[in-house]
N, C-alpha and C positions, 0 to 999 in steps of 0.2 A: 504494500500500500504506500501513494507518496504522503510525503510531508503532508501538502494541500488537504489529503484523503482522512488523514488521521486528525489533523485538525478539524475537520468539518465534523466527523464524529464523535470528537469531545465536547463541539459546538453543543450539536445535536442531542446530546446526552445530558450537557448541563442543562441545557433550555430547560426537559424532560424532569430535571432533578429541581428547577427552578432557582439553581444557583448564577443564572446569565443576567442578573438584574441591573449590570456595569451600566451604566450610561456611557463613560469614558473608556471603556474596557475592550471594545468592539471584537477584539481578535483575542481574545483570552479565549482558551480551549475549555475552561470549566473547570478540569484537573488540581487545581491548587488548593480546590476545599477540602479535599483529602487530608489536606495536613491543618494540623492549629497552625493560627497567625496572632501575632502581637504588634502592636502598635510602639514605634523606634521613631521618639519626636516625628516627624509630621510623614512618615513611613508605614507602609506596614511587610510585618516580614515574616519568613516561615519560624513558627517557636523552638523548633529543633531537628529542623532537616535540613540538612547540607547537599549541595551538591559539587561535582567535584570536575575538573579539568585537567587536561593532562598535555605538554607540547614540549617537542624538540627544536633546537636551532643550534645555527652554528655559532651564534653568542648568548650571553644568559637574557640577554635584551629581548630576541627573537623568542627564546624557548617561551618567556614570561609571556608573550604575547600572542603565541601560539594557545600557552594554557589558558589563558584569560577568553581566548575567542571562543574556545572548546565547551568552558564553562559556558559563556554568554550564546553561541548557538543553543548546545540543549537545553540550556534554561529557557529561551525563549521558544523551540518549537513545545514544550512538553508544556507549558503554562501561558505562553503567549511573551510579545513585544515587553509589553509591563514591565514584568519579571526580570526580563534577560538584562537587564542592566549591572556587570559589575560591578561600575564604581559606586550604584545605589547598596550593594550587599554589606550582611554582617558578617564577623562572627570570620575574618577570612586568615588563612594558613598558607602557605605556599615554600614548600621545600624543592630547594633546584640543586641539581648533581654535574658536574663533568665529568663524560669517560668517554671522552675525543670530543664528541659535539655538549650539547646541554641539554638535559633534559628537567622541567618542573611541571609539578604537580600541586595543584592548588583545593581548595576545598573552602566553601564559603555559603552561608544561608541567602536565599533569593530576596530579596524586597522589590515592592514598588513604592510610587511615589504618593498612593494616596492610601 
């Protein structure tokens, strides 16, 4: 199924569940009620789920920014646009290694901005 496909039936699901009540949400798949959420000053974010990213490059620059995009795609296909924002997230870790290129791994709670 593509990306398009799977969103449309979280769409569809949430409507169903009556969790699509977003006004400004319009692309959120639904998915995110699944977890508790907390309010992080004018944020709100997952209360203890993490998601995590993973990237290589040939400086630590690139690896970080492989990882960070890694996190921020599936954040954003599995919850929507919203979500996928890193520099909105909490709660963030990121451990990077050399052994010839670089590789880091990151792990950080999703928020959005309302």
């Amino acid at each position: 199924m593509t990306k398009q496909g799977v969103s449309r039936c979280a769409a569809v699901l949430g409507i169903l569940l009556g969790t699509m009540g977003f006004a400004h949400a319009d692309d959120e798949t639904g998915v995110a009620v699944i977890h508790t959420w907390v309010k992080v000053g004018r944020k709100t974010c997952m209360a203890d789920h993490y998601h995590s990213g993973n990237g290589d490059g040939a400086t630590r620059l690139l690896a970080t920014r492989h990882a960070i995009q890694s996190w921020a795609d599936f954040t954003a296909w599995e919850y929507g646009s919203s979500w996928g924002h890193y520099w909105l997230a909490i709660s963030k870790k990121m451990t990077c290694e050399r052994t010839g290129s670089w590789s880091c791994f990151l792990e950080a709670r999703p928020c959005r901005r309302y």
